[in-house]
C-alpha positions in Angstrom: 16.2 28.7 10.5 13.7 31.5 9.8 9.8 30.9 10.1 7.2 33.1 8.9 3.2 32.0 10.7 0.9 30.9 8.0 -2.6 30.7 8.2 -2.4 27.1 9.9 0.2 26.2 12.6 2.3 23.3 11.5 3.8 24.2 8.3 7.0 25.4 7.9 7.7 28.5 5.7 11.4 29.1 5.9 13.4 30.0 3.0 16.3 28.3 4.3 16.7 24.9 3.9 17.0 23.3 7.3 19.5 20.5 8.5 19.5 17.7 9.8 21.5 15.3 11.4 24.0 13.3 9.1 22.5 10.2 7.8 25.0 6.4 9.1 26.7 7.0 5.6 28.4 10.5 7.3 26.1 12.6 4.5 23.6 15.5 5.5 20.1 15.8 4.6 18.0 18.8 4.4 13.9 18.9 4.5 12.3 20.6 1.0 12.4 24.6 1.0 9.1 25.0 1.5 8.9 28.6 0.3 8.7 26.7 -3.1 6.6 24.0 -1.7 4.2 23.1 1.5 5.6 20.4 4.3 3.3 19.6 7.1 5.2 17.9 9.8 3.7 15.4 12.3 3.0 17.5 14.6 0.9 19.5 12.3 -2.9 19.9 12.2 -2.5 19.7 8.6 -0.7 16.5 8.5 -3.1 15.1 11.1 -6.1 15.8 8.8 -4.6 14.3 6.1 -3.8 11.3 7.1 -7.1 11.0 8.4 -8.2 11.8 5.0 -6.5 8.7 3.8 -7.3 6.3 6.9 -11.1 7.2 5.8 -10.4 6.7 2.0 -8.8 3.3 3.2 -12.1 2.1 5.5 -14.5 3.1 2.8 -12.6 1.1 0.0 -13.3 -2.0 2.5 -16.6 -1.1 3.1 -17.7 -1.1 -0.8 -16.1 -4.5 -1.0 -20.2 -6.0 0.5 -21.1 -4.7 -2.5 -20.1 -7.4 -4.2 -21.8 -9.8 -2.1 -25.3 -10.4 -3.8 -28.6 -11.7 -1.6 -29.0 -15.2 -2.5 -32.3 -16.2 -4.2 -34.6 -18.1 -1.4 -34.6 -20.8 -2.7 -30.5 -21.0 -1.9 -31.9 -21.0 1.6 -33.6 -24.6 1.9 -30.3 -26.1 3.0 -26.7 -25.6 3.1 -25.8 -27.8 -0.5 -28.2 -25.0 -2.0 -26.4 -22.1 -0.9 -23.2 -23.5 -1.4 -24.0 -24.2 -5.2 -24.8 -20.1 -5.0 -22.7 -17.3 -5.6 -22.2 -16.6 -2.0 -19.3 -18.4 -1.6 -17.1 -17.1 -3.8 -18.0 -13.7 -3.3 -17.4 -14.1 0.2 -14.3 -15.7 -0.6 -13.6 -12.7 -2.5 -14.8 -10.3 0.0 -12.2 -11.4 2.2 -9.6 -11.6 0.6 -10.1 -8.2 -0.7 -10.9 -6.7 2.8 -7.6 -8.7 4.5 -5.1 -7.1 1.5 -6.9 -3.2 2.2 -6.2 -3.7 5.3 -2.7 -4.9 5.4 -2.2 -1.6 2.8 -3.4 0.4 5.1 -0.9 -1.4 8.0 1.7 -0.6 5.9 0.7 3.0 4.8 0.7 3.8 8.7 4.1 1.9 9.4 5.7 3.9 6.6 4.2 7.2 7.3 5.4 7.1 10.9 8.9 6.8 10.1 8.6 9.9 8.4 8.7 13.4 9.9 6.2 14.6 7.8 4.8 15.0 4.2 5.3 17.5 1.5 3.2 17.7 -1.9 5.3 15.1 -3.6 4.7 12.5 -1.2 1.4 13.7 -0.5 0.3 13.3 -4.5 1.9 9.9 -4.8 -0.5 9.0 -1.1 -3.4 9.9 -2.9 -2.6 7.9 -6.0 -2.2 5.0 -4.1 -5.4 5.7 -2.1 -7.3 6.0 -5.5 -5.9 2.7 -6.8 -7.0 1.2 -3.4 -10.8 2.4 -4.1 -10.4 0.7 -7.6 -10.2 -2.5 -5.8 -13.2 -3.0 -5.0 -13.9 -2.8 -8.7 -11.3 -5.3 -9.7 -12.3 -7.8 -7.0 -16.2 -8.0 -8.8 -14.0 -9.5 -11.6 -12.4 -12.2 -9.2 -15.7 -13.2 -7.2 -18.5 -13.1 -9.7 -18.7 -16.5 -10.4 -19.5 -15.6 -14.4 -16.3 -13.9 -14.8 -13.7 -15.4 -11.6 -12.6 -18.6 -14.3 -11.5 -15.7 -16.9 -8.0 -14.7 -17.4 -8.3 -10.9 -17.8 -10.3 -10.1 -14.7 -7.3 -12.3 -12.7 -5.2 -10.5 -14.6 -6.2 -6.7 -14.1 -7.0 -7.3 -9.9 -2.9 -8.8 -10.1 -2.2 -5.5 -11.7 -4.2 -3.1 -9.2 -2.5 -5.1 -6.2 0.9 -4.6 -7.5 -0.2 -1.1 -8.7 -0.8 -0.1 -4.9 2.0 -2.0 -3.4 4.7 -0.1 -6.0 3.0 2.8 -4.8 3.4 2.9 -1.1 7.1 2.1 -1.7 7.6 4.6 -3.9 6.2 7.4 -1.7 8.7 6.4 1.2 11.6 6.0 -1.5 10.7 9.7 -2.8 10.1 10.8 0.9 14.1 9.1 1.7 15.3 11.0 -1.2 13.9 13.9 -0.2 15.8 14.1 3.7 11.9 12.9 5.4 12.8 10.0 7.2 12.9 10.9 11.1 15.8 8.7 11.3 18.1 8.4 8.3 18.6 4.6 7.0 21.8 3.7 5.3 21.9 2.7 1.7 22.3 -1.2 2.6 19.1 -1.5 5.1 17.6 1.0 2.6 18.0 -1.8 0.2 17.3 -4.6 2.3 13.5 -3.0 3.2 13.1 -2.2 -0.1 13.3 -5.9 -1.3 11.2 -6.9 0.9 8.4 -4.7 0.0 8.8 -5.5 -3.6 8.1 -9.1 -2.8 4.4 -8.5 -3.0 4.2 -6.5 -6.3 6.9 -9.0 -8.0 4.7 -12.0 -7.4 1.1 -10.4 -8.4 3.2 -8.8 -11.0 4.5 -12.6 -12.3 1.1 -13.7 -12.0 -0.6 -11.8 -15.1 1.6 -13.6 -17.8 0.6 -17.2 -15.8 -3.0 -16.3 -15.5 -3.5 -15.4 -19.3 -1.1 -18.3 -20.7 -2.5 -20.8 -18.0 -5.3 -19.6 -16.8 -7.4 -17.8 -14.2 -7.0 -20.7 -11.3 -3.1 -20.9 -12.1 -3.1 -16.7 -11.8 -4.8 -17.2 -8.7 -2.4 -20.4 -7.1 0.8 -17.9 -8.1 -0.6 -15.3 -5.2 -0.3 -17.8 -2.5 3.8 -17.5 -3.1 3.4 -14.0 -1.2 1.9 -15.8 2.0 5.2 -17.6 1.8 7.4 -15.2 0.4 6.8 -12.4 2.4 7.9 -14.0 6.0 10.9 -15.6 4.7 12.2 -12.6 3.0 11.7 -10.5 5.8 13.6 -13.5 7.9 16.3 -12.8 5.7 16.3 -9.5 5.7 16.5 -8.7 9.4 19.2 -11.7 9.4 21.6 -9.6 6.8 20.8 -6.8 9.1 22.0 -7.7 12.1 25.3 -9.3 10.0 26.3 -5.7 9.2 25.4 -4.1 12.3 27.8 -7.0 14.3 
């Protein structure tokens, strides 16, 4: 392989394409020719900042989420039936449930990302969508928790569609990133397959939950989300179960 120093350590400019060991199917993968593209690999500066970049964009998408927390008036102060009969608590309900889904994204951006051995432009563009249409939650979550808009289908409807928005996202940038010879350790097409359906678990339900909440409502939208919770687990029971089948 032939290098040439850049201006910043860390990223490769060879014109040859390098390669790497065959993936459990017996094929070889190569990393992008960056003379027609950048790759920063882990040990980068470069990919170190970015990354960064994104943990940040992540922790300030949580932190707009108080936003949408209003002050009570005082009187919702005199005594607890008061403030309960306020706004607080469903903006706090919505706070949290906001703040607990960013930061399972963000769990799962950094479990991804470190099975990688680093990101080129593709996978860095489609990071950076997902990290905008994290940001945007914080928007659709006002619709949710603002107790003169949470019993309305639409705002239901449009935070279903930024949830499974971001979750389609992050499995699309590992899928490109597999495609494109990234993963530190190549996967086989089966357990390929197997983690895929497990991530698409989340997007599928919120994604099921937009024609329920506009034929049935806001509160039935909202009910269909709680199929994730269970889901999720037993999908990823099965999944390791069908794993270890094929690896015995």
């Amino acid at each position: 392989m032939r290098l040439r120093l850049g201006p910043a350590a860390g990223w490769h400019a060879d014109t040859v394409a390098e390669r790497v060991p065959t993936d459990p199917e017996g094929r070889s993968r190569e990393l992008p020719r960056s003379g027609s593209e950048s790759f920063a690999s882990q040990d980068s500066n470069e990919f170190g900042r970015g990354i960064s970049f994104l943990d940040a964009i992540y922790g300030f998408a949580a932190t707009l989420l108080i936003a949408n927390v209003d002050a009570p008036p005082a009187a919702a102060w005199e005594s607890m039936d008061a403030l309960a009969a306020s706004s607080v608590p469903a903006q706090a309900l919505g706070f949290a449930l906001s703040f607990t889904v960013i930061a399972v994204f963000w769990r799962v951006n950094v479990r991804l990302t470190r099975r990688l051995r680093g990101l080129d432009a593709v996978t860095t563009f489609i990071n950076m969508v997902g990290a905008g249409l994290v940001i945007l939650i914080a928007y659709t979550t006002q619709g949710i928790s603002d107790p003169s808009t949470a019993d309305l289908a639409l705002p239901t409807a449009f935070y279903a569609a930024n949830i499974a928005a971001v979750a389609l996202c992050q499995t699309a940038m590992f899928q490109v990133a597999r495609a494109r010879g990234l993963e530190r350790t190549p996967s086989s097409s089966r357990d390929n397959l197997l983690d895929a359906a497990g991530a698409l678990v989340t997007p599928v339900v919120f994604l099921v939950s937009i024609p329920i909440a506009l034929t049935w409502g806001a509160s039935a939208g909202k009910w269909t989300w709680a199929a994730a919770i269970v889901l999720g687990p037993l999908v990823g029971v099965l999944v390791a179960r069908a794993g270890r089948r094929v690896k015995v």
